[in-house]
N, C-alpha and C positions, 0 to 999 in steps of 0.2 A: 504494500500500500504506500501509496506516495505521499509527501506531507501535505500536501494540499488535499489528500482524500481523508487525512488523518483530521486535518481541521475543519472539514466538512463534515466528519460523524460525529466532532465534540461538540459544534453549532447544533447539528442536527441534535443530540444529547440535551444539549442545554435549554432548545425550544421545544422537546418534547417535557422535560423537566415544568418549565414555564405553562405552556398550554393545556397538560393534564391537574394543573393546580387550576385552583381562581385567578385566571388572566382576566384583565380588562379589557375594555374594546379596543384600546389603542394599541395594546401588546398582540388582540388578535390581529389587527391591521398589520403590523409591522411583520408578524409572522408570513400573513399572506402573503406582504411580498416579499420577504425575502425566500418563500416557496416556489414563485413564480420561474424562480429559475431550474431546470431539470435536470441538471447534477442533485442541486440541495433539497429538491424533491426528492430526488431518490434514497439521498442519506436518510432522509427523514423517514421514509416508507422503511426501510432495510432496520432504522432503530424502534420503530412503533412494529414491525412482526417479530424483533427480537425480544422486544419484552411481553410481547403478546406468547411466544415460546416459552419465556421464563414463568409467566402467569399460570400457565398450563401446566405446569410440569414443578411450582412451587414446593410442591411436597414427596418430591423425590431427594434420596436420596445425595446423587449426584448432584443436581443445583444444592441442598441445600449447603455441602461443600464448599462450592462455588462459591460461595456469595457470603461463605467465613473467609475465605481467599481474598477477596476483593474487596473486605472491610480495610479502609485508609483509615490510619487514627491519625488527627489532626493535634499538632503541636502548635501554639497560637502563643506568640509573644506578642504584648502590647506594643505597639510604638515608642519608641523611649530617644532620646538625645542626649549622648554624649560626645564629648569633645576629645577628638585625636589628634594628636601630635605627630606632624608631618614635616618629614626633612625634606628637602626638593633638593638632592645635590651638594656642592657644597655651602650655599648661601645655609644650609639650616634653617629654615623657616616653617611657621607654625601655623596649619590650614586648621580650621575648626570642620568639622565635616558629621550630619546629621545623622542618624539611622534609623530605618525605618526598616525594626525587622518582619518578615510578614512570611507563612506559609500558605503557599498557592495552590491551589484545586484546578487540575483540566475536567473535572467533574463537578458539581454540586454536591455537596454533603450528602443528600441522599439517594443519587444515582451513581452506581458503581460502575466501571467500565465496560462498557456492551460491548460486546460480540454480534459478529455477522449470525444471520440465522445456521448456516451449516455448520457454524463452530458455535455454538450454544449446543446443540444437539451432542456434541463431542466433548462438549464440558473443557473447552479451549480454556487455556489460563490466560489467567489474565494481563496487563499492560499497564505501565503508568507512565504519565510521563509530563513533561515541563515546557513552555515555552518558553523564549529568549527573555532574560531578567528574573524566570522565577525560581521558587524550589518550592518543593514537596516531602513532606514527608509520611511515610507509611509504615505500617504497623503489619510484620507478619503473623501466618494464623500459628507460629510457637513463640511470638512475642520479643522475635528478633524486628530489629526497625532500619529505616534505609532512609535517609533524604538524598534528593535529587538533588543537585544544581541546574545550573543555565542548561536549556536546551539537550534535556536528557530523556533517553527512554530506556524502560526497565522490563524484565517481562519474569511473570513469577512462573518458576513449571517445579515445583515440590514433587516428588513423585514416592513410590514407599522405598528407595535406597537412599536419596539424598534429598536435601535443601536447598534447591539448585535456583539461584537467580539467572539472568542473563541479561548483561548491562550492554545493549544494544550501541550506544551512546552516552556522548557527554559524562558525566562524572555523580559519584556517589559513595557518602560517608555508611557505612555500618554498622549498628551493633548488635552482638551476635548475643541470643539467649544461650545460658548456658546451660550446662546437663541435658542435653538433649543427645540420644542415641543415633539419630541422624548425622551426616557432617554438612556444615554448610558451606556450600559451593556459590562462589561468583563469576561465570564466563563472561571474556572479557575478550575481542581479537585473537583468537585462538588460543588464549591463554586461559586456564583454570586456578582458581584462588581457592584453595582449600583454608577455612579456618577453623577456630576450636576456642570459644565462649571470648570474643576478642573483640575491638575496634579497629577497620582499618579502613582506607579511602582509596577508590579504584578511580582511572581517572581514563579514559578513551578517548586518545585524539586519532586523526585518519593515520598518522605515518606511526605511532607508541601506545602502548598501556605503560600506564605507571600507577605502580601500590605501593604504597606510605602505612607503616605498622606504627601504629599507635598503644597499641596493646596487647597482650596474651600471645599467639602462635600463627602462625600463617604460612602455607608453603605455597607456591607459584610451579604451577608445571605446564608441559604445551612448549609450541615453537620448535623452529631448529633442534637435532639431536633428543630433543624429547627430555634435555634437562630438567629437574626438579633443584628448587632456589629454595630454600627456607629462611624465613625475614624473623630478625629479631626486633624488640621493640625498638622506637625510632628510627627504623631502617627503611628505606625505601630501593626498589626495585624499579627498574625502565627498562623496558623492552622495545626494540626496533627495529629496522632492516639492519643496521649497524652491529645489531647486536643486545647482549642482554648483560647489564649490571646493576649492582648493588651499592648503594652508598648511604652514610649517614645523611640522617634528615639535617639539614640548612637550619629550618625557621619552623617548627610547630607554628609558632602563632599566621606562619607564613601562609603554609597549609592547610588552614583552618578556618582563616579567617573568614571563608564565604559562607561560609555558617552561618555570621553574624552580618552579613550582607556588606562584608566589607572585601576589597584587596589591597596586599598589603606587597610591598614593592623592597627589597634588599640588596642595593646597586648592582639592580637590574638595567640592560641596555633599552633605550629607549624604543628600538622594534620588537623586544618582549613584552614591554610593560603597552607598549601597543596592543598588539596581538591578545593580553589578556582582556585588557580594557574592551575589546571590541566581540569579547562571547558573551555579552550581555546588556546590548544595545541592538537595535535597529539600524540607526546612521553610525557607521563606523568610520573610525579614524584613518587616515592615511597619510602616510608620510614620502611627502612630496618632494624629500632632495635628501638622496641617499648618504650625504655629511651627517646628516642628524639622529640615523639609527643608531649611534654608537655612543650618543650620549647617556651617562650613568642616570639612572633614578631611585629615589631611597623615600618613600613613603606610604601612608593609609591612606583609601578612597574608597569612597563608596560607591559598592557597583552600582552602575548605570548611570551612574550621576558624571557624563561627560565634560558636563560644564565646568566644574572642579577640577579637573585634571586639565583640563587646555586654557585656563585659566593660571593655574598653575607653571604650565609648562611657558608661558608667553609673559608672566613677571619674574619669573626667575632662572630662563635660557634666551639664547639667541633665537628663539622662534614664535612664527605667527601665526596665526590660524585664519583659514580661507574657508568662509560659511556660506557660499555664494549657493555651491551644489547642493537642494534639498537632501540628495541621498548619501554625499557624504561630507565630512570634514577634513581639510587638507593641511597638512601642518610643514610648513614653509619654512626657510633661514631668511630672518628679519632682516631687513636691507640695513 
């Protein structure tokens, strides 16, 4: 499924969610036309006979499985602001920057992720997953838990040998219930993350995985030669065409900090601190004159928050920012 088919079943989702409740007349209007069109007709049609499938069949066995599976527990921080201290370089300078921590739902509280009708029947597992800026987190059915970051999808397939997730994409923290007879497994780019009652964070870009151990045991096998790696805590693991190594962790709070909706930067070069800045916006950054990749950066930001970091970047280096292009931002050497 393509992600535009992806955001048309969760539209689809979220207007069946709406219209099987007390909709007003304006919410019916707006439904109808956004029906008019016959792709999201047809989402629409494909999630109104999947739960009409699920209704029939509520008192099975099998769905009732399902739908302990596909229970999200939601972790809800209030909004809160505090103040971080932010070096830009070597000026040392101190940005104040706001946080707004928040857990995201591609569902509504009360609809769980549907299934096409022929994989309802199959008792298909389930999906979760994140749009760009947000995270999620969920609640497995033996009370291990998983949050998304930016731009992730997860897909639960537990079966009676293992605990088996599969991080399709993007990135995601763990923590593992303990004493369970099962092991719990994370597939990740060809790689398996075996762990045993532990915290650790698997992270999926197109060309690497990289696992960051934070706690308890974790072994990594898969790839080339079929090696098996075992991470101790603070260790992390990269795997790549390049190759597969092991090193100590840099920065926990480094690591971590998208947790807390923030990124946090350790004289990093200015095309990395890019690069991260931009998995969690719409209009991304670009750097417009290849002198300015190489410059150091050492600070907190809050993700999404663009404005702050090119603001940043333009009172405390040689560079400007070109806003002209709605779709992106261009970061220039100041004349």
């Amino acid at each position: 499924m393509t992600d535009m088919e992806d955001a048309r079943i969760e539209q689809a989702a979220l207007w069946y969610a709406r219209i099987e409740g007390a909709a007003d007349r304006a919410s019916l209007a707006a439904f109808e036309q956004w029906r008019t069109d016959a792709h999201n007709a047809q989402a629409y049609a494909e999630i109104a006979e999947s739960m009409r499938l699920v209704r029939s069949a509520a008192k099975s066995p099998e769905l009732l499985a399902l739908r302990q599976e596909t229970i999200a527990g939601l972790v809800v921080s209030p909004p809160t602001r505090r103040r971080w201290p932010v070096a830009v370089g070597a000026a040392g300078a101190t940005i104040a920057a706001g946080i707004a921590i928040a857990i995201w739902f591609s569902f509504p509280p009360h609809v769980a992720p549907v299934a096409r009708p022929a994989q309802v029947a199959a008792a298909a597992p389930p999906r979760y997953g994140t749009g760009i800026g947000q995270r999620l987190s969920v609640t497995m059915p033996d009370g291990s838990t998983a949050t998304l970051n930016t731009n992730t999808r997860l897909q639960v397939a537990y079966d009676a040998h293992a605990r088996r997730l599969v991080l399709e994409r993007g990135q995601a923290v763990f923590h593992v219930a303990k004493g369970q007879a099962l092991p719990f497994e994370v597939v990740a780019g060809g790689r398996t993350i075996t762990a045993h009652g532990t915290v650790f964070d698997v992270r999926l870009d197109r060309d690497a995985v990289a696992v960051a151990l934070f706690e308890g045991k974790v072994s990594v096998s898969g790839g080339p030669g079929g090696r098996e790696n075992a991470l101790l805590p603070n260790q992390m693991l990269t795997a790549s065409a390049a190759g597969t190594r092991v090193t100590p962790i840099r920065s926990t709070e480094q690591l971590t900090s998208w947790q807390n909706g923030m990124i946090v930067f350790d004289d990093e070069p200015l095309s990395v601190a890019v690069a991260e800045i931009n998995r969690y916006v719409r209009r991304p950054l670009v750097i417009g004159d290849a002198g300015l990749s190489s410059l150091r950066i050492s600070g907190a930001f809050q993700s999404g928050d663009t404005k702050a970091f090119v603001e940043a970047m333009q009172l405390y280096f040689p560079v400007q920012a070109d806003e002209r292009d709605p779709a992106r931002i261009i970061l220039k050497t100041k004349p």
